[in-house]
C-alpha positions as CSV (number, residue, x, y, z in Angstrom):
1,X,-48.1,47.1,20.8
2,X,-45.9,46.2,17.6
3,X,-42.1,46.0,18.5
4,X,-39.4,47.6,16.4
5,X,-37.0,45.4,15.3
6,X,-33.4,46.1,14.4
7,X,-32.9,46.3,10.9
8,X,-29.7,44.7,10.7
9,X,-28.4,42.0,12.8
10,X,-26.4,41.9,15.6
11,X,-23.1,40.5,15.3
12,X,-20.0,39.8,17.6
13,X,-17.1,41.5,18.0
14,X,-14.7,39.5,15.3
15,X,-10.8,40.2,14.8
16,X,-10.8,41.4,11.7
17,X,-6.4,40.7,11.6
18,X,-5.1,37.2,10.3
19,X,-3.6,35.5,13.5
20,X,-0.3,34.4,12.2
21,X,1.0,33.7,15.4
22,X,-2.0,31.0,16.2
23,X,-0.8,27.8,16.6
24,X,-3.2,24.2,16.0
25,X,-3.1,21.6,18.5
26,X,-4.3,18.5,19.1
27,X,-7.8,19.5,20.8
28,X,-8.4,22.2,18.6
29,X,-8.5,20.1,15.6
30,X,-10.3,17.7,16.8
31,X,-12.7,20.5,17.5
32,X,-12.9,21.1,13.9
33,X,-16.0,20.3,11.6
34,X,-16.2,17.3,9.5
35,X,-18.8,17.3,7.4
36,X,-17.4,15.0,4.1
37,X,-17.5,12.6,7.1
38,X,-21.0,13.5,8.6
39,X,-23.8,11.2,9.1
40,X,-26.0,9.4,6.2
41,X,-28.2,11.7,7.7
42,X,-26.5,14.8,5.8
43,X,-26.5,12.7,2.0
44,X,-27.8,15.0,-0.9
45,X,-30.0,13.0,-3.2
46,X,-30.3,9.2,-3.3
47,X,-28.4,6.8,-1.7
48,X,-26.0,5.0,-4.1
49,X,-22.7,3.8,-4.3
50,X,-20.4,5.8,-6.2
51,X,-17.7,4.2,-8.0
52,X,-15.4,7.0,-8.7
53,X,-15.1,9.9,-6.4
54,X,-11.7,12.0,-5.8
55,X,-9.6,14.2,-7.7
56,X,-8.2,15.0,-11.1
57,X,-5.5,17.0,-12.9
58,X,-3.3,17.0,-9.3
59,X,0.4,18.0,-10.7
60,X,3.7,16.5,-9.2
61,X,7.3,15.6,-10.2
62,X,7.3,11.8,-10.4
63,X,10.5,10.1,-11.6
64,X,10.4,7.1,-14.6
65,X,13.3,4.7,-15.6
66,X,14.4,4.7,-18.9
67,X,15.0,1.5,-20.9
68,X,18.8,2.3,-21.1
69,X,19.5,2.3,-17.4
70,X,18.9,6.3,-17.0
71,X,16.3,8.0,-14.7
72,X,13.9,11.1,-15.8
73,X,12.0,13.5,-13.4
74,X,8.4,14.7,-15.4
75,X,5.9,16.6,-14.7
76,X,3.0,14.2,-14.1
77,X,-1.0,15.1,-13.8
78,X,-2.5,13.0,-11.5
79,X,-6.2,11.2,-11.2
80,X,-7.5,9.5,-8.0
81,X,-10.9,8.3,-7.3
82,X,-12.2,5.7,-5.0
83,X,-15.8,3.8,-4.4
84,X,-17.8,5.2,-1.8
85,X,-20.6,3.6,0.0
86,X,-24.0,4.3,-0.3
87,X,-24.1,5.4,3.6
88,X,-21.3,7.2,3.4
89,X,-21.8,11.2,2.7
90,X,-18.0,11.8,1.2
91,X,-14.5,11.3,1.5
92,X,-11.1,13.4,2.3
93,X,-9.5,14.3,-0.5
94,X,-6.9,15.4,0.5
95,X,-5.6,12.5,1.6
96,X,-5.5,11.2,-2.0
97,X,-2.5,14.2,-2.4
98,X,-0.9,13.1,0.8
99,X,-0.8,9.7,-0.4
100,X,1.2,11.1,-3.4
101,X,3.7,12.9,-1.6
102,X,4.7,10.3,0.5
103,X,6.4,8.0,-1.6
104,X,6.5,10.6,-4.9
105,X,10.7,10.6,-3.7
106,X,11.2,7.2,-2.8
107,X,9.4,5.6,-5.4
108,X,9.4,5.3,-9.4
109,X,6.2,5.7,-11.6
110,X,4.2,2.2,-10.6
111,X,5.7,2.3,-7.6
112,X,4.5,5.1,-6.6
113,X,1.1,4.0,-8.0
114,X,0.9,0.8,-6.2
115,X,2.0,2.3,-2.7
116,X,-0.3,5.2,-2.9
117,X,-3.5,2.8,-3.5
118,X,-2.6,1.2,-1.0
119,X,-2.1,3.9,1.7
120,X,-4.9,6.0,0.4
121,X,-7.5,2.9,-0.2
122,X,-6.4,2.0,3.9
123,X,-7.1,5.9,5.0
124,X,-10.4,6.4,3.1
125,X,-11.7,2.3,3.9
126,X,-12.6,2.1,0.4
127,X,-13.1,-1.4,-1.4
128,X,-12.3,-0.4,-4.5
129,X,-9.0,2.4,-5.9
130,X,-8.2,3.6,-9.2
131,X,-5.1,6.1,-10.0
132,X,-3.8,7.2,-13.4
133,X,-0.6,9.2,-14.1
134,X,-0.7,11.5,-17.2
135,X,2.9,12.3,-18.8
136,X,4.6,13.4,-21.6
137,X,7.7,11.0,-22.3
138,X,10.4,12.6,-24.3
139,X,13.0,10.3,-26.6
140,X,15.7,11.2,-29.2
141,X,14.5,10.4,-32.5
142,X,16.8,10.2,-35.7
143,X,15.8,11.8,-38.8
144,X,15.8,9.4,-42.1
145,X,18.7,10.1,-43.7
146,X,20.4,13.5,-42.5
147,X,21.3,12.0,-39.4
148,X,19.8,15.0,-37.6
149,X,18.3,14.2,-34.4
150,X,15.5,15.6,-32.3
151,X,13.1,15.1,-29.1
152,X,10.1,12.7,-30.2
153,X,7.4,13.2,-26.8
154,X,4.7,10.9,-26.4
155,X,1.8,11.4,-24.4
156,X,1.4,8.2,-22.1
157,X,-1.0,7.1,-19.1
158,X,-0.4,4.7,-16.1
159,X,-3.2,3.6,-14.3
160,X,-3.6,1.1,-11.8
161,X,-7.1,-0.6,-10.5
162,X,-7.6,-2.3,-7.7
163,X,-11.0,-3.7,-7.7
164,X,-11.8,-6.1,-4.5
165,X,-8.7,-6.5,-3.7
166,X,-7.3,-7.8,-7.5
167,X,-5.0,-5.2,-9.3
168,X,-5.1,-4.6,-13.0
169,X,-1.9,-2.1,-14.5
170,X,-2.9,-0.5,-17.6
171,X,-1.0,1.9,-19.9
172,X,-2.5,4.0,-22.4
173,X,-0.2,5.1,-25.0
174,X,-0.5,8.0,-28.0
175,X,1.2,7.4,-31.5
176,X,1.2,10.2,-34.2
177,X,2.0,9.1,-37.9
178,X,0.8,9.9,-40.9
179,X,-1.8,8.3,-43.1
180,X,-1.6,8.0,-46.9
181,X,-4.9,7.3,-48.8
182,X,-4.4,4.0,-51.0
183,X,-7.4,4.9,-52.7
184,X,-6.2,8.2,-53.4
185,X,-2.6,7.4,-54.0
186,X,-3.6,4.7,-56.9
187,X,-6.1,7.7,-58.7
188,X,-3.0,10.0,-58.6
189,X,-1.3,7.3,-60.2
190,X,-4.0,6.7,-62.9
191,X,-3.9,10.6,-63.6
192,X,-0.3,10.5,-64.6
193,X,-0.7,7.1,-66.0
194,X,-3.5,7.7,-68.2
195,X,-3.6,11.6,-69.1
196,X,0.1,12.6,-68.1
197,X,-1.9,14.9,-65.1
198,X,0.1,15.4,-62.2
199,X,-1.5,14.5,-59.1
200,X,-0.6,14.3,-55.6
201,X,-2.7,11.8,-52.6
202,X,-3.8,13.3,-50.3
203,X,-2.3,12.4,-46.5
204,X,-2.8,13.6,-42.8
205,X,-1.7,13.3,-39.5
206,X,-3.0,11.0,-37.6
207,X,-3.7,9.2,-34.0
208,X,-3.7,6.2,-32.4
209,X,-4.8,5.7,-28.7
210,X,-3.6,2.4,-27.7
211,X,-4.9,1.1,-24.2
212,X,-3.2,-2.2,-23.0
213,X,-3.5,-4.5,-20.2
214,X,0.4,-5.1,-18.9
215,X,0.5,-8.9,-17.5
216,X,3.8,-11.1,-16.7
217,X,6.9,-10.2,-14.4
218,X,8.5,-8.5,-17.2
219,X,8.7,-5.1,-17.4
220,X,6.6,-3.0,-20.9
221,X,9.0,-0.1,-21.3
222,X,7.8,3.1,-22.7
223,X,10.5,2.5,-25.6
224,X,9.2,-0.9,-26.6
225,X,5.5,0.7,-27.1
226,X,7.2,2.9,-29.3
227,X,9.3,0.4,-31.2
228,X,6.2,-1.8,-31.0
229,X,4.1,0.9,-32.5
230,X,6.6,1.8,-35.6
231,X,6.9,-1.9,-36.6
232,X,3.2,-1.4,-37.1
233,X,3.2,1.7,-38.5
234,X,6.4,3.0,-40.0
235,X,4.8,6.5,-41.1
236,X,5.7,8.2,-37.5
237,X,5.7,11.7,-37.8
238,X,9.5,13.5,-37.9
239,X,10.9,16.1,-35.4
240,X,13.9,17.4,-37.4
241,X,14.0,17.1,-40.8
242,X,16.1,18.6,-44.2
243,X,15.2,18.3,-47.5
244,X,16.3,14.8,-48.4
245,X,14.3,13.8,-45.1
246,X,11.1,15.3,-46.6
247,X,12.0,13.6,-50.1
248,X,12.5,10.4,-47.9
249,X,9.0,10.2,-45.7
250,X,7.2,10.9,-48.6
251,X,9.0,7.7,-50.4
252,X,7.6,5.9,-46.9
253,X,4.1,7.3,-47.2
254,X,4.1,5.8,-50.9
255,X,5.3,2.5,-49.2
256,X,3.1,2.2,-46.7
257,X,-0.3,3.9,-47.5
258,X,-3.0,3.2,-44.9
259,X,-6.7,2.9,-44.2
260,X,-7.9,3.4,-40.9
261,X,-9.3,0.0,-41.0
262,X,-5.8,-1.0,-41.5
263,X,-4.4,0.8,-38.8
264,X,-6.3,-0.6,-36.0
265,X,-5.9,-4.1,-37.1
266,X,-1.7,-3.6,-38.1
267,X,-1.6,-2.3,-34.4
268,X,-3.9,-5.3,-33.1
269,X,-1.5,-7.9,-34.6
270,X,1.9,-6.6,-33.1
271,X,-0.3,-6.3,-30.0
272,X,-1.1,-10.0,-29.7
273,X,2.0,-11.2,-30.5
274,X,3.6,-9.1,-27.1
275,X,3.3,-11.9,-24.4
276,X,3.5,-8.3,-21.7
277,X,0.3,-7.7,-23.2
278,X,-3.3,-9.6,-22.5
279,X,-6.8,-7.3,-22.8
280,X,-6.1,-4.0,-25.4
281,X,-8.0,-1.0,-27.4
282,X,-7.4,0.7,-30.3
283,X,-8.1,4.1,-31.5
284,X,-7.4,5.6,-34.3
285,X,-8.0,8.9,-36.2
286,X,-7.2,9.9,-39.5
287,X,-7.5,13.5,-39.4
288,X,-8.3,14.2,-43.4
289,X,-7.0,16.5,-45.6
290,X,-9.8,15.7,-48.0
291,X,-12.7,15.6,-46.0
292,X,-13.8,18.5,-43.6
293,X,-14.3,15.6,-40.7
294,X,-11.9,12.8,-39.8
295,X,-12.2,8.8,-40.6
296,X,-11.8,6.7,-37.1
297,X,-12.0,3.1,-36.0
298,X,-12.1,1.7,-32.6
299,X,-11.1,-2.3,-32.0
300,X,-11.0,-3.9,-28.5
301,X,-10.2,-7.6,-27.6
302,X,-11.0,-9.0,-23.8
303,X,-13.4,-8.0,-21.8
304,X,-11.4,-4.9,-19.8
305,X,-12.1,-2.2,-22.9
306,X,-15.3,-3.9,-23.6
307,X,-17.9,-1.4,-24.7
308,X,-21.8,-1.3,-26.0
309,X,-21.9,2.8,-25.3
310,X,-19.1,5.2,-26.7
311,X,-18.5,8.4,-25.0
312,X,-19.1,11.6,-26.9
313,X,-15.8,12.2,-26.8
314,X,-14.3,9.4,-27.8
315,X,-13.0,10.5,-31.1
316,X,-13.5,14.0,-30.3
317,X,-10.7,13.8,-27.8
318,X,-8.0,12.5,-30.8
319,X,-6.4,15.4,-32.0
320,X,-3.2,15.0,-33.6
């Protein structure tokens, strides 16, 4: 005799109302289900060690020192990751954010980087901790000869790596100038030369992503990557301008035109002459007015930005 079966489950009684008056204690969280820290039993695919796992793009107000003596409060997008163990099924996340929070008053910028490593690398009995601040630093610029002034913002990284137990501070710093063609500023020059043909070189914006390795006991400001950067190339883009400022970058363009070969390697030499500095990269891209694509270079010295493989989106990430 064939049984008839109900055609839709049967279900509890469930309140259907938030409890906003239930309360969590002790016993009942430790009721609750953990399953980032289950069993090895419970790991998805095969069993490797993972050497970043955690979050990105958490956002907090995190204060910086200024060179001067003053203090600024920015916004600051944060990336956490940890190893994890090729027995272990996951970690808490969360606690990367709480480690944040905890000394995000108390502390300033490494500070905060170093103490949350440590907390967070403690709480999730990780060997090995990476964290990297992303922020946009804002300084008064002048103009070249108006005397106007406006807010120059450069987009910066901290990150800090602690890899068994030996910690490595890196910053990664953005520098927008612009880029004169020599090649194209001395056929201008032919034109009107030769055939009285007015010509113009052509010039762009460009971008240089400088990563350094901070050594020493002394402190790398912010302001000295940026005075560091402008000794090595003066063409920095302007913020306020009038018309004898115009008249006067393109006098400093004509001064200073620039390969992207040249860039890289003008960087490179201010960059080994700062004793704060040891292992760096450089970046650029020369975003062409000429061409429909851009002209980049990439130079590294010490083994910390050492490279055989580029990410797709190396250059494609450079946009001035």
């Amino acid at each position: 005799m064939t049984q008839n079966r109900p055609l839709t489950p049967v279900y509890p009684a469930l309140s259907r109302s938030y409890p906003a008056d239930f309360t969590v204690d002790e016993q009942y969280r430790a009721s609750l289900p953990d399953l980032q820290n289950g069993p090895a039993s419970l790991i998805v695919g095969a069993r490797k060690l993972i050497q970043h796992v955690g979050i990105s793009n958490f956002r907090l107000p995190i204060r910086y020192r200024r060179k001067d003596g003053g203090e600024i409060m920015l916004e600051t997008s944060v990336t956490g990751t940890v190893s994890l163990d090729a027995e272990r099924k996951g970690i808490n996340m969360s606690r990367i954010m709480r480690s944040f929070y905890a000394h995000a008053e108390k502390q300033f910028s490494l500070g905060v980087l170093a103490a949350a490593v440590s907390d967070y690398k403690d709480h999730l009995d990780s060997f090995d901790a990476r964290l990297q601040m992303r922020l946009s630093y804002p300084m008064r610029a002048l103009s070249l000869r108006s005397g106007l002034e406006g807010w120059q913002y450069y987009d910066i990284a901290m990150e800090l790596i602690d890899q068994g137990g030996q910690r490595l501070k890196v910053m990664h710093f953005d520098y927008v100038y612009s880029s004169t063609c020599p090649c194209s500023l001395e056929l201008s020059e032919h034109a009107r030369e030769s055939r009285a043909q007015l010509a113009t070189p052509h010039s762009q914006r460009s971008i240089a992503r400088i990563s350094v390795v901070m050594q020493g006991e002394e402190k790398l400001w912010f302001e000295d990557m940026v005075a560091l950067c402008r000794r090595a190339v003066a063409t920095e883009t302007q913020v306020m301008v009038k018309r004898e400022d115009e008249q006067a970058f393109a006098e400093l363009n004509a001064a200073n035109p620039i390969f992207v070969e040249d860039a890289v390697r003008a960087f490179a030499q201010q960059l080994e002459d700062e004793p704060r500095i040891g292992d760096f990269r450089v970046i650029a891209s020369h975003q062409e007015s000429l061409h429909s694509h851009d002209a980049v270079s990439l130079l590294t010295e010490g083994e910390t930005f050492a490279q055989t493989s580029l990410d797709p989106m190396t250059f494609a990430g450079l946009r001035a």
